[in-house]
C-alpha positions as CSV (number, residue, x, y, z in Angstrom):
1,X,87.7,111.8,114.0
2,X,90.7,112.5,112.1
3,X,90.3,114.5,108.5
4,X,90.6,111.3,106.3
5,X,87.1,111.0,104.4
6,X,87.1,107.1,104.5
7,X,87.8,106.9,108.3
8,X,85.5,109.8,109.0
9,X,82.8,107.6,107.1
10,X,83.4,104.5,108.6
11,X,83.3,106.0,112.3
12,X,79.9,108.4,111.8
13,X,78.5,104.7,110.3
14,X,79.7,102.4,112.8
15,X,78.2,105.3,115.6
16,X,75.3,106.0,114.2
17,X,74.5,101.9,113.8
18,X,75.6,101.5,117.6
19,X,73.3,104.1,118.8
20,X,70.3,102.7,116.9
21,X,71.2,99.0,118.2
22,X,71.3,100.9,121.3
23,X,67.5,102.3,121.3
24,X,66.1,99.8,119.7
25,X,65.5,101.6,116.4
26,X,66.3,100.5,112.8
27,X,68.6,101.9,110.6
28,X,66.9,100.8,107.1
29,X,68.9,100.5,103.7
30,X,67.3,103.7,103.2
31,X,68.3,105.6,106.0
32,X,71.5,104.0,105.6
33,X,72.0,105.8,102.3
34,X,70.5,109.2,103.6
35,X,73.0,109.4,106.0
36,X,76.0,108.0,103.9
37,X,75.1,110.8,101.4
38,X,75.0,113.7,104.1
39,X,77.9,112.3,105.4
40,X,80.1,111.9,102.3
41,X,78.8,115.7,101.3
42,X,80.6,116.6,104.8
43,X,78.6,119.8,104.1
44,X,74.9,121.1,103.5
45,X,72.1,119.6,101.2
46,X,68.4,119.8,100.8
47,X,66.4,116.8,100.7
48,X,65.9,117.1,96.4
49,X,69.5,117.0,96.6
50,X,69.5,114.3,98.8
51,X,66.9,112.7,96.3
52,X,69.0,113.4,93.2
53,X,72.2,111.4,95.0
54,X,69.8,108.4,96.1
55,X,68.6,108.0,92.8
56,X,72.2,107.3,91.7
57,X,71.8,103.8,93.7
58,X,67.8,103.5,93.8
59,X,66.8,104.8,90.6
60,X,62.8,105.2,91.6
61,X,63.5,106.7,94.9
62,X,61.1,109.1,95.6
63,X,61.0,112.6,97.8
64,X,58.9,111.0,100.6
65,X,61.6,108.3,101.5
66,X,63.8,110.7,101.7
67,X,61.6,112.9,104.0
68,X,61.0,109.9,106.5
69,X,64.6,108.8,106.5
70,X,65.4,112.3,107.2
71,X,62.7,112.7,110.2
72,X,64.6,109.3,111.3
73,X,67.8,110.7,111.3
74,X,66.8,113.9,113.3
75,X,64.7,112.4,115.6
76,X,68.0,110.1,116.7
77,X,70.3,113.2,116.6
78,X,72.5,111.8,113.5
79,X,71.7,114.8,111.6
80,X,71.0,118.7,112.0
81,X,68.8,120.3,110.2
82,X,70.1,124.4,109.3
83,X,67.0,126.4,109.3
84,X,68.2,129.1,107.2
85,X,69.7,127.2,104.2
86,X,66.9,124.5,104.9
87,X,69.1,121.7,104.5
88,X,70.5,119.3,106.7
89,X,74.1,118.3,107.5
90,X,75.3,115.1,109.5
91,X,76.1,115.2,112.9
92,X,79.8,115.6,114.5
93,X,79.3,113.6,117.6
94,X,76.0,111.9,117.1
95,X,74.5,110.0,120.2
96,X,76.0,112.6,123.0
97,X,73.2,114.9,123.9
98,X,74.7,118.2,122.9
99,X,73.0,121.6,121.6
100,X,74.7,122.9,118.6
101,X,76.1,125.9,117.1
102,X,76.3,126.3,113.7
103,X,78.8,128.8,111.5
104,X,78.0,128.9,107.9
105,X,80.2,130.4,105.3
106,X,77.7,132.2,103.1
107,X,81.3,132.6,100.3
108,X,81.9,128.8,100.3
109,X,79.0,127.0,101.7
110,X,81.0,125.9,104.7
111,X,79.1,124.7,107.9
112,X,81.3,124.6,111.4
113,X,79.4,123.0,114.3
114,X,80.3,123.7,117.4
115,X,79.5,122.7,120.8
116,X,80.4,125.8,123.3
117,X,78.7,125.3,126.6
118,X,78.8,128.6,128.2
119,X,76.6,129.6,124.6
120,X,74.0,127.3,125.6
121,X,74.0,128.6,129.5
122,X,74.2,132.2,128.7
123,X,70.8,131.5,125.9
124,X,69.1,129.6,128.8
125,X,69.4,132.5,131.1
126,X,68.0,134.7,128.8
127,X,64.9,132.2,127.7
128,X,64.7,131.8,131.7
129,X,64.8,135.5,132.6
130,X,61.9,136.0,129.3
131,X,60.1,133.2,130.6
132,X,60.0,132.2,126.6
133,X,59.6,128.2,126.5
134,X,61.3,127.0,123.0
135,X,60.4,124.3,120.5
136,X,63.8,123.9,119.7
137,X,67.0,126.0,120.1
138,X,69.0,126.4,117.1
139,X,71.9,128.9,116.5
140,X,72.7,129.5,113.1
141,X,75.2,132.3,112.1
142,X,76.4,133.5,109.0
143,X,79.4,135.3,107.8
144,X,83.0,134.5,106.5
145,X,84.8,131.8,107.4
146,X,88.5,132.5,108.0
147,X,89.8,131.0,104.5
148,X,87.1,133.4,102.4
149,X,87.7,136.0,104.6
150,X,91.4,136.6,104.3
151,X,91.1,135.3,100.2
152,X,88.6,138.5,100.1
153,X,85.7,136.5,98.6
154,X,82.4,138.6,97.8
């Protein structure tokens, strides 16, 4: 999608309206705004922070619209939510069924996703060979990303 903020806006919009149109599900003002924000962030945020940046535009917002916008977002696959910093970040390539993996910078706050097949064969062999059935499948790791680890950030 290119690195340009407005662009990468305007394309993440225009998807995630397309795939709602698609199924038959509303994107509200609301959730309109809740993804904007996580979008614009282009990083991390919890849903208070979510709320503070909604209550720029709807001053009497309060947490539970958040919460069900948020629910609405996962449930289409326009955002992720990062079980460890629990927060929720938009989605790279929403509407593609896909199984994420997340790097997160714990210097800078940065949060990679990628999409590496052979992760998410090699993880389903294991689950297979445990006979383990998951409720969801989530891999979160944390470290250094390169630009903090070569400026020799704490």
């Amino acid at each position: 999608m290119g690195t340009d903020p407005v662009r990468r806006r305007s394309a993440l919009l225009a998807q995630a309206d397309a795939l709602c149109r698609r199924r038959g599900v509303r994107m509200t003002e609301q959730r309109r705004r809740v993804f904007e924000i996580l979008s614009d962030l282009g990083r991390p945020a919890g849903a208070y922070e979510v709320l503070d940046y909604l209550r720029r535009a709807v001053p009497g917002a309060a947490p539970p619209t958040v919460y069900r916008a948020l629910e609405f977002l996962l449930a289409q696959g326009l955002v992720h939510r990062l079980e460890s910093l629990n927060a929720y970040v938009s989605c790279h390539h929403p509407g593609a069924p896909h199984r994420s993996q997340f790097l997160i910078c714990r210097a800078c706050g940065e949060v990679r996703e990628l999409e590496d097949g052979a992760v998410d064969l090699s993880l389903g062999a294991l689950l297979a060979a445990e006979r383990f059935t998951p409720e969801r499948r989530i891999v979160e790791v944390t470290g250094r990303c390169a630009r903090c680890g070569q400026a020799g950030e704490p």
